[in-house]
N, C-alpha and C positions, 0 to 999 in steps of 0.2 A: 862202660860205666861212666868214662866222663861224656858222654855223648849224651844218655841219660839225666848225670848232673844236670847238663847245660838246658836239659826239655823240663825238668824241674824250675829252675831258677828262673827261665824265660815264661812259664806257666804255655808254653803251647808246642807241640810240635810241627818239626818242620813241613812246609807248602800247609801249617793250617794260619788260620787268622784267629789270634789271643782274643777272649772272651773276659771283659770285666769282671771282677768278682761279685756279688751279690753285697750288697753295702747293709751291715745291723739300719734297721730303723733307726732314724733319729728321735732322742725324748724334746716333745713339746714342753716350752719352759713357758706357761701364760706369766708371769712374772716379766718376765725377758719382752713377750708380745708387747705388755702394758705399756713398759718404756720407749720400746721403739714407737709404739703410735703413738706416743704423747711426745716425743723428740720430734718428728713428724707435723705434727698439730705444729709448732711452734714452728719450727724453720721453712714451714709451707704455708704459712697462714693466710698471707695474701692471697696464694693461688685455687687454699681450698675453697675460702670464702667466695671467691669470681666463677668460681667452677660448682660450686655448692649452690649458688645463687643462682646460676645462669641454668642448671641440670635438675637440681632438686628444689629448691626455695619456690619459684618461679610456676614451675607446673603444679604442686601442690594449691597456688594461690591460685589459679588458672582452675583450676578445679575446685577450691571453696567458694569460690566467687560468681565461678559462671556456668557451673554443672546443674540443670534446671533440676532433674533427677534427686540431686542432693538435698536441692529444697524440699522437692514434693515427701522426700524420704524425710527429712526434721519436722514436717508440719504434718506428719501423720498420728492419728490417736493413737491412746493406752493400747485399743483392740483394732486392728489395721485387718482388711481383708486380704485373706493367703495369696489371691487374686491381683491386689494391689499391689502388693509387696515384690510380688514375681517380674510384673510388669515394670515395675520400677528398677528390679535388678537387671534384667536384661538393658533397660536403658542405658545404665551403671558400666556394661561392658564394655563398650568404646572409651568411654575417661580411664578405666583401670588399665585398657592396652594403654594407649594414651602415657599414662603412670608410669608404667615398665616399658616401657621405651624410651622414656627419657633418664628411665635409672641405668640399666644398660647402658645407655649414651655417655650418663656421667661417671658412673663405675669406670670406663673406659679411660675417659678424658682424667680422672684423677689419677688412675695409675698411671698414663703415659705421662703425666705432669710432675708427677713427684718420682718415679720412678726412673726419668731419663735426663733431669736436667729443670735449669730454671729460666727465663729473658725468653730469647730468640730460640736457644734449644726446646724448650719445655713447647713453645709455638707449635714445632715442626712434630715434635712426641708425640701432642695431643692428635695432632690431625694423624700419626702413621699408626697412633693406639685406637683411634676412630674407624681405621679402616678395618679394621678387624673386628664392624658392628656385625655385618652379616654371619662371619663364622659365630662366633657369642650366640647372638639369635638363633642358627641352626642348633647348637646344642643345648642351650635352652628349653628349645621346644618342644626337640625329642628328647629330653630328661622328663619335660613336662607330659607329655603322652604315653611315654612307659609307666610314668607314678600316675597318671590317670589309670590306665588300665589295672594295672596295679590293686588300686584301690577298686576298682568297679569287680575285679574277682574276689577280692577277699572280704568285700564288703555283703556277699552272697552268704557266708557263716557267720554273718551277726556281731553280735557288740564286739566277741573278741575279736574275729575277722578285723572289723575296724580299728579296733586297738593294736594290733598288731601292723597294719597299712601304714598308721601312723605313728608308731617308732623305726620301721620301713622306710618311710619318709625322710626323718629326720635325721638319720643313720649317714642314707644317701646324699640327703642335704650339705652334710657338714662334710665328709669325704670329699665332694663338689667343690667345696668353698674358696680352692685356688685354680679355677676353670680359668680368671678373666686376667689372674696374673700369666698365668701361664702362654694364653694367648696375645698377651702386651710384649713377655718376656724372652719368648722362645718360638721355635719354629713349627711347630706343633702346631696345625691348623682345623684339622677335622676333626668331627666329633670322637673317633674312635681313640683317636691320636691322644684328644685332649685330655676325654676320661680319664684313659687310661696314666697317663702322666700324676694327672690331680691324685687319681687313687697311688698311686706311686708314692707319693709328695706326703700326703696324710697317712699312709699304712701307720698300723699301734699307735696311732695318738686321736683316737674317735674321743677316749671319753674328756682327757684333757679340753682338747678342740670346742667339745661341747659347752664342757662347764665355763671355757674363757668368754663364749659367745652370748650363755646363759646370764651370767655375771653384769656383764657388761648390757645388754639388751634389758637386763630386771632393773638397774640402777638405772639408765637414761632413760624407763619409762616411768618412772617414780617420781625424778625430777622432774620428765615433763608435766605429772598428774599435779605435783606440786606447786609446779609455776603455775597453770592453768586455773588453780584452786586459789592460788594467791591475786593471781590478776580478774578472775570472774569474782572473789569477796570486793575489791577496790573497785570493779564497775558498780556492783550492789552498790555498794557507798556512799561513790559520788553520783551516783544516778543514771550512769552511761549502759549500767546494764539490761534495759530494755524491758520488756513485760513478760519477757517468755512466751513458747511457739513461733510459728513462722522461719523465718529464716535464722541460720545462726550469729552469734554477735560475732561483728567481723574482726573484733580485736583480739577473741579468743581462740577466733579461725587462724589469725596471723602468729599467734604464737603455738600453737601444733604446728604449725608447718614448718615455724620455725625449730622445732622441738627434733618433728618429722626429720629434715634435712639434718640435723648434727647426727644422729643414729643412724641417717643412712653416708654421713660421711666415716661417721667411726667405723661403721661394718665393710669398706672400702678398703679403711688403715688397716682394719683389725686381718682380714683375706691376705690385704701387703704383707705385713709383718709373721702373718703363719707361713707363706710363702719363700720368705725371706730366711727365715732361719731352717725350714727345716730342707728346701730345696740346694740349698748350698752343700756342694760335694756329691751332691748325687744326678753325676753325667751331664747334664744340663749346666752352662753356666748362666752366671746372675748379668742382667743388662749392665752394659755403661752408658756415659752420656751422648759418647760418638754413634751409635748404631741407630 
């Protein structure tokens, strides 16, 4: 019996190797989220800004500006040929890789920035959270190809088929959404590896997750709808607003992009901060600034 006691109290017996317990799911607190990524914005500002600018601001302008496609796509009529429109979107393909590769890029670079340090450290972050573009990529791609296919079988029974692809979708999505922390944060490199972690990290908090993401994406595209509406009546105004068709007015180009960039720096913090709270204690530890 005390021999027993003692395999009780140690949780293993002897010549085996103790197995962790199974840890309750953590509850997502988006409350708790908001403040960390808004403590975040503020003691990182410099950095998101140069990082925001350099990853997102930058290729956005690069693409309103010099994407022939985009033209031909704004000076198209009311009634566009299906023909025209096809041709044009395949055009469209290369700027969109183009797009997601330089968000990937900066998703990276933010994390290792704010995530490991700031000066010379945050330097060194950036580049060791870069180098983890290709694993990122790899499972991107194949998350991207499974919800292709995905969708190309369910899409075969019709509208529900589709309607179901696409809460499918959005399901896996959010589940997904601490892939690149994880990859910045931990040793965890492969696709299988990484899933699986992420799914680990988000178990019982889908619908939470969702709604903080939903919330937060419905209000920064309101605001930008609003700025865009405020700054297009002031070109009316004073006359800068142009005659319509053709190309678009480059001032209202510049503030969607600017719009663009804060949303895709917020969904950066917001992936941080769900990472953050609900990965801690569960096997994995959280980065320092020496590693």
């Amino acid at each position: 019996m005390r021999g027993r006691g003692r395999w009780i109290k140690g949780l293993s017996r002897p010549g085996h190797s103790a197995k962790p317990l199974a840890m309750a799911a953590k509850r997502f607190s988006p409350s708790a989220a908001w403040d960390d990524v808004r403590a975040r914005l503020v003691a990182n500002r410099q950095l998101l800004i140069a990082l925001g600018g350099a990853f997102f601001l930058l290729p956005c302008l690069i693409f309103f500006f010099f994407s022939a496609p985009l033209e031909r796509l704004a000076a198209l009529g009311p009634e566009p040929a299906p023909q025209e429109v096809s041709a044009i979107g395949q055009q469209l393909l290369p700027w969109m890789l183009f797009l997601v590769v330089a968000f990937w890029a900066g998703q990276l670079a933010i994390l290792g920035g704010v995530m490991l340090g700031e000066g010379r450290a945050a330097k060194q972050a950036i580049a060791t959270a870069l180098s983890r573009f290709g694993y990122l990529g790899l499972v991107n791609i194949l998350v991207a190809a499974a919800l292709l296919l995905l969708d190309t079988v369910l899409g075969l029974a019709g509208f529900w088929g589709v309607l179901v692809a696409f809460a499918v979708q959005i399901y896996i999505q959010v589940r997904l959404t601490v892939v690149a922390p994880v990859l910045v944060a931990e040793q965890a490199r492969w696709p299988i590896s990484v899933v699986r972690r992420s799914w680990e990290i988000t178990s019982g908090n889908f619908f939470r997750m969702f709604a903080f993401y939903l919330l937060v994406v419905v209000l920064t595209t309101l605001l930008i709808f609003v700025a865009l509406l405020i700054v297009g009546v002031l070109l009316v105004l004073t006359g800068l607003g142009g005659e319509g068709g053709g190309s678009p007015n480059p001032i209202l180009m510049t503030v969607l992009a600017l719009g663009l960039t804060t949303l895709m720096v917020l969904s950066v913090l917001m992936s941080l901060a769900i990472y953050r709270q609900l990965a801690e204690g569960r096997t994995a530890t959280l980065p320092h600034a020496h590693r």
